[in-house]
C-alpha positions as CSV (number, residue, x, y, z in Angstrom):
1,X,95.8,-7.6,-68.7
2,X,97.0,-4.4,-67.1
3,X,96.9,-3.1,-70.1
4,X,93.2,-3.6,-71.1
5,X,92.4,-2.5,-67.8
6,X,94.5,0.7,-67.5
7,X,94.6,1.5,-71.5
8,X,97.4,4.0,-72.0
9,X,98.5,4.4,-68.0
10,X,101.2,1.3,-68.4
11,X,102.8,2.8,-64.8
12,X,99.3,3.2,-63.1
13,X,98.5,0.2,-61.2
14,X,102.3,0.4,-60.0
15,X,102.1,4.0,-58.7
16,X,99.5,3.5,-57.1
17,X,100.2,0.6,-54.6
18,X,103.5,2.4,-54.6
19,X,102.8,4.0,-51.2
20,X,101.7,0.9,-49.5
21,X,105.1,-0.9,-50.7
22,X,107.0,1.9,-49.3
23,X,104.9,1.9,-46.0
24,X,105.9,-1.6,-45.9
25,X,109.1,-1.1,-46.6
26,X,109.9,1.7,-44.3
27,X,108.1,0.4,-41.1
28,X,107.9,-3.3,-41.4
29,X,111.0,-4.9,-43.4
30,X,113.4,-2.0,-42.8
31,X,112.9,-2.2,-38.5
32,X,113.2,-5.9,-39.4
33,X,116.4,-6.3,-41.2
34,X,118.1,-3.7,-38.8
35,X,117.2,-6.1,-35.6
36,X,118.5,-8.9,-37.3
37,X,121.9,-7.1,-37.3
38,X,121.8,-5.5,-34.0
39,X,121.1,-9.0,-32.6
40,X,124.8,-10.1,-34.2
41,X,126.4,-7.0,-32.1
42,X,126.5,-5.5,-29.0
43,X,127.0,-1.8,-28.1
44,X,127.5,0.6,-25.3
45,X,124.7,2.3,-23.7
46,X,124.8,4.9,-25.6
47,X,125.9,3.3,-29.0
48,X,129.0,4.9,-29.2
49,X,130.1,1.8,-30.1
50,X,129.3,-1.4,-31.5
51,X,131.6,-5.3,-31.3
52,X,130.4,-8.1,-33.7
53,X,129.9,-11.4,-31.5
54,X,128.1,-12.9,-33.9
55,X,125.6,-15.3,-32.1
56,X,126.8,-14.9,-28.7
57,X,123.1,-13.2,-28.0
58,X,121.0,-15.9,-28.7
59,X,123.8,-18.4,-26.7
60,X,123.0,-15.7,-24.2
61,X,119.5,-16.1,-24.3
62,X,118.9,-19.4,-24.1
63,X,121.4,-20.0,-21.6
64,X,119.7,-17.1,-19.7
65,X,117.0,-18.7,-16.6
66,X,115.5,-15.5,-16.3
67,X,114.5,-15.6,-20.1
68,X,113.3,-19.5,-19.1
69,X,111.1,-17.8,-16.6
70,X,109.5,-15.1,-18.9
71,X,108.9,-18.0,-21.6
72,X,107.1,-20.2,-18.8
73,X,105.2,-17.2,-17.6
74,X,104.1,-16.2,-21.5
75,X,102.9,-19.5,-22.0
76,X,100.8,-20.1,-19.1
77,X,99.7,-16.6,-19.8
78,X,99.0,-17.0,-23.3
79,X,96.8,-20.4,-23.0
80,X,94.8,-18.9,-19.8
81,X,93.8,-15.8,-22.1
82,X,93.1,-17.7,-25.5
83,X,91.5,-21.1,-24.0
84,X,89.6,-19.2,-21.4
85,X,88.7,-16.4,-23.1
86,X,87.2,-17.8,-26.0
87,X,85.5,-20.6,-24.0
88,X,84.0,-17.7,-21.8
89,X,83.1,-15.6,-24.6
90,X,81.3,-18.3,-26.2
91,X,78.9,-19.1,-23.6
92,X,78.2,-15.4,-23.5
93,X,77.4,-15.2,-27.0
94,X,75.6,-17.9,-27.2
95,X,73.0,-16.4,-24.4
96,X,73.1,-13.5,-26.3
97,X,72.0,-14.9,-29.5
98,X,68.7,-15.9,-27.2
99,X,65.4,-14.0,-27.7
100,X,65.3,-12.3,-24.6
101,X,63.9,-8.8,-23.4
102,X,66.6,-6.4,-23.2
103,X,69.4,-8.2,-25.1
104,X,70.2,-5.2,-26.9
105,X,71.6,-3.7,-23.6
106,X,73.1,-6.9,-22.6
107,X,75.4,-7.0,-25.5
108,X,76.0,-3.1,-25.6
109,X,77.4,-3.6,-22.2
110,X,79.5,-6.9,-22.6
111,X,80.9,-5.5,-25.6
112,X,82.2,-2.2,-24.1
113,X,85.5,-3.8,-22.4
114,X,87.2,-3.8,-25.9
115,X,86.5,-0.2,-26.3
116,X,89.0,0.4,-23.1
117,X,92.4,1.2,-23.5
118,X,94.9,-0.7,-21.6
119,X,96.0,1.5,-19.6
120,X,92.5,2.2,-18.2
121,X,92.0,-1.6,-17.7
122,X,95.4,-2.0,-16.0
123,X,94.1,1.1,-13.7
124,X,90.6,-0.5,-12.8
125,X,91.6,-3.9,-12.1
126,X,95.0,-2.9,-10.2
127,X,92.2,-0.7,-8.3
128,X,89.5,-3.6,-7.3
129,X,92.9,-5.8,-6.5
130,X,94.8,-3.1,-4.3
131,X,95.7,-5.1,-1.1
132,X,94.5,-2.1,1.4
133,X,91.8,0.2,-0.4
134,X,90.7,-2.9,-3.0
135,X,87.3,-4.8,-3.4
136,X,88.3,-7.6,-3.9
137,X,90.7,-8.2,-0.9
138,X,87.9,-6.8,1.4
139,X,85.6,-9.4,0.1
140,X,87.9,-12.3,0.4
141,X,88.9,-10.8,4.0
142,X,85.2,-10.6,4.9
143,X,84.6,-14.2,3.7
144,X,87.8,-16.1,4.8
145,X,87.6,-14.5,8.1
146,X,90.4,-12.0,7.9
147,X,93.2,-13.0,5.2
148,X,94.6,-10.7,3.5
149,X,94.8,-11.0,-0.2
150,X,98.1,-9.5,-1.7
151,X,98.7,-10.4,-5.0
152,X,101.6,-8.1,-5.3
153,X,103.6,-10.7,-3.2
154,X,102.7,-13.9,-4.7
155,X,104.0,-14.5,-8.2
156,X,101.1,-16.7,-8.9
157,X,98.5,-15.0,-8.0
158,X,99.8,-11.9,-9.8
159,X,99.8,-14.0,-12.6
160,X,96.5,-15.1,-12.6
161,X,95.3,-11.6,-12.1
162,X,97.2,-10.0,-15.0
163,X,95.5,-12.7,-17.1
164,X,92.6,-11.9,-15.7
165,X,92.2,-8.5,-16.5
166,X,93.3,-9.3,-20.2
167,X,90.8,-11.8,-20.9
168,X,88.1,-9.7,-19.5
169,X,89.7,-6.7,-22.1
170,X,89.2,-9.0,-25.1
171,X,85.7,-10.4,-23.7
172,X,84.1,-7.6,-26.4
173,X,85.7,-8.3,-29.3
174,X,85.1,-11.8,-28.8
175,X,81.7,-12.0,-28.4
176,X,80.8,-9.8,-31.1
177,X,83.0,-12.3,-33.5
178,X,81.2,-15.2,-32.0
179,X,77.7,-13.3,-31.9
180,X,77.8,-12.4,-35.3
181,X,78.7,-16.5,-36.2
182,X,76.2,-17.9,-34.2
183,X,73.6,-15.5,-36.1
184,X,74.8,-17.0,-39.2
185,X,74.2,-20.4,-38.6
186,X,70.7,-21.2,-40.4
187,X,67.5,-21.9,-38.1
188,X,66.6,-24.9,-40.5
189,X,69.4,-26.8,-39.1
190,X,69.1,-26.4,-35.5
191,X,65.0,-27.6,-36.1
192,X,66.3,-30.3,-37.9
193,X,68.3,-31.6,-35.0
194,X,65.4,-31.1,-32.6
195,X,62.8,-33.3,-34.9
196,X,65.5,-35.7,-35.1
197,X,65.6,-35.8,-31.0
198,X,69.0,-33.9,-30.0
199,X,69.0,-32.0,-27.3
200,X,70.2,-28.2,-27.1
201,X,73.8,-29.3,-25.8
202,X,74.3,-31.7,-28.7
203,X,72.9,-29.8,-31.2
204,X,75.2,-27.0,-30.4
205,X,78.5,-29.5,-30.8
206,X,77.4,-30.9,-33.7
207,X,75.9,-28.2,-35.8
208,X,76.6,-24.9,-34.3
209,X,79.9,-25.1,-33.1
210,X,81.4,-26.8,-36.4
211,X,79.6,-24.0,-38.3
212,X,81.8,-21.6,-36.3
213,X,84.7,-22.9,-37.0
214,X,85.8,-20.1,-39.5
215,X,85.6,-17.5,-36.8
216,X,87.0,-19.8,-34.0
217,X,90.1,-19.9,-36.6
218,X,90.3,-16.3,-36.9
219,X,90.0,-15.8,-33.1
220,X,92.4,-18.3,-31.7
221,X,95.0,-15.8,-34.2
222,X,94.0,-13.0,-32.9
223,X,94.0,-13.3,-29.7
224,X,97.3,-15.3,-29.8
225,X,98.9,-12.1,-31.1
226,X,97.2,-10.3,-28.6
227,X,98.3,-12.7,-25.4
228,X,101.8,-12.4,-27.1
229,X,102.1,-8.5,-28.2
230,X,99.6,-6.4,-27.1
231,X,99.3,-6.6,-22.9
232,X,102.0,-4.3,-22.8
233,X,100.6,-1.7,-21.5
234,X,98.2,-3.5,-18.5
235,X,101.3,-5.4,-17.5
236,X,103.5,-2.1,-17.2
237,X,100.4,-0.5,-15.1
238,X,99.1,-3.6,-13.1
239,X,102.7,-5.1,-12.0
240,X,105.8,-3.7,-14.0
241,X,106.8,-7.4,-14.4
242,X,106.7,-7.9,-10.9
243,X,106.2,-9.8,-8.0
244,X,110.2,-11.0,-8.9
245,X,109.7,-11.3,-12.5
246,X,106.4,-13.6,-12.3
247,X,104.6,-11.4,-15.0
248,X,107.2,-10.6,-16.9
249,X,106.4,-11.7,-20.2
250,X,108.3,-11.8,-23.3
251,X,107.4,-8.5,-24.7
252,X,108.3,-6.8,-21.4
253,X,111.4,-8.4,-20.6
254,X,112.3,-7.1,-24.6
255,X,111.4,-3.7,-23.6
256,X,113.5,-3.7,-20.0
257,X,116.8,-5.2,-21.8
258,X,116.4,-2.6,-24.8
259,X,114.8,0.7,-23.4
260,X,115.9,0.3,-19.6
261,X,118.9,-2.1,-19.4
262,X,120.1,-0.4,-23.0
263,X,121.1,-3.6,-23.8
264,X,119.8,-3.5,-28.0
265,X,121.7,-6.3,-29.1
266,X,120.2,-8.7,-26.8
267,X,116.9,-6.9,-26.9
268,X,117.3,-7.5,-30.4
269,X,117.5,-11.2,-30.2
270,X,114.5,-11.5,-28.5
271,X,112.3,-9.9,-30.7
272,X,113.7,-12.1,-33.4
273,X,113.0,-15.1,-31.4
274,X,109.0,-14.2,-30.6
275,X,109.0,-13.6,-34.5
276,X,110.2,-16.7,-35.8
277,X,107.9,-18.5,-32.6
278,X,104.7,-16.6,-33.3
279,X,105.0,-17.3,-37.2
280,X,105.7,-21.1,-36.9
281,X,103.3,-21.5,-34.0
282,X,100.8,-19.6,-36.6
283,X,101.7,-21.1,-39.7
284,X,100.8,-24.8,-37.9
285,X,97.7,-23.1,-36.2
286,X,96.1,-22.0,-39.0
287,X,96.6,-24.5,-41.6
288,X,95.4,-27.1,-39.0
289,X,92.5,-25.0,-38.3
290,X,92.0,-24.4,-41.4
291,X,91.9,-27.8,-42.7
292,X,89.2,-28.6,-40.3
293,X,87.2,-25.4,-40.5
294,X,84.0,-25.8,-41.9
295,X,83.0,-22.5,-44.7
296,X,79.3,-23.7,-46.6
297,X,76.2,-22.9,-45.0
């Protein structure tokens, strides 16, 4: 077949996904097979020196309540971000999709927050949340009568702010997912359910959302990477893991035991641990998903 398709270049087809295997290679399994063994050793700060304990890191980690904590605090993270930002980012969609005069600037400026960085997220909302120069506080002093809103002291709180802002930072890419699935679904069925006498609610959760279920699918993936991987950067501006460890999440505790603490081996255990937990938890997510997603129009 490679052949007939390639006649007299035998090598072709292999030399040319040749740099995307050694990509691969280089940056994906090669970082991967070397945490695997540093998680089997521990070293000295400075990795003088390295002693094999074999599994004594993971005994560590699971034995560890600090680690408890940050797994607690992912979790509740993780389901406030995905649950509530795709519910939210739904309902905006789905009044987007309406024919209504200016729409094209509504969804210009809903989509924008994807186009921040998250560093410039972290510095707005750590801005409007500031407990003496914030909007926020002033506007829950000025309606409570005087209380003082400092998030940076209550672990909860700080919590629910942190997941705040990164639900509000994946609000664009969201909507344009669900915008551009709700623009798919065909007309003909929607007037169909109206002559048949359903109403708007129940036509949309029994035609309309069923029809989305493809990019529902893909979403709930995404952004369960995202909740997992990529708030690295509004946590370490917004709270540093802080109040007392309340935001510290799994990917920041990994980066305070191996960049600050030095501690690679045991760094190194924890990444294999989010790993093997994002895969399964994905593997089951998807094919469930899958299985029930709904692809003819």
């Amino acid at each position: 077949m490679q052949e007939d398709r390639f006649p007299g270049h035998k090598f072709l087809p292999y030399l040319l996904i040749a740099p995307s295997i050694a990509v691969i290679i280089v940056f994906l399994i090669g970082p991967f097979v070397q945490s695997i063994r540093e998680s089997l050793f521990v070293s000295t700060p400075f990795g003088t020196k390295t002693i094999y304990v074999g599994l004594r890191n993971y005994v560590r980690l699971f034995s560890s309540p600090d680690y408890r904590s940050s797994v607690i605090a992912t979790f509740k993270f993780s389901a406030f971000v995905i649950i509530g930002g795709l519910s939210i980012s739904l309902a905006i969609a789905q009044l987007l999709n309406q024919k209504i005069k200016g729409v094209g600037f509504y969804q210009v400026a809903l989509i924008w927050t994807y186009a921040i960085s998250p560093t410039v997220a972290g510095v707005i909302w750590a801005s409007m949340f500031a407990p003496a120069t914030g909007l926020i506080p002033y506007i829950v002093s000025k309606l409570s009568g005087g209380y003082t809103l400092n998030w940076m002291t209550n672990g909860n709180i700080a919590l629910f702010v942190v997941a705040t802002a990164a639900t509000w930072k994946m609000l664009g890419y969201n909507i344009i997912f669900f915008l551009a699935g709700l623009q798919n679904v065909p007309d003909e069925f929607l007037e169909a359910a109206q002559m048949d006498g359903a109403g708007s609610w129940k036509a949309f959760w029994r035609i309309t959302f069923p029809m989305l279920s493809p990019t529902t699918s893909f979403l709930l993936f995404v952004n369960m990477l995202y909740a997992f991987f990529q708030v690295f950067g509004l946590i370490d501006i917004m709270t540093r893991g802080g109040p007392g460890n309340a935001t510290e999440l799994l990917v920041y505790k990994l980066y305070r035991d191996g960049f600050i603490h030095l501690n690679t081996g045991f760094a190194s255990a924890q990444s294999l641990i989010i790993f093997l937990v994002i895969s399964v938890v994905a593997i089951i997510q998807l094919r469930i998903v899958t299985q029930k997603a709904i692809y003819s129009r």
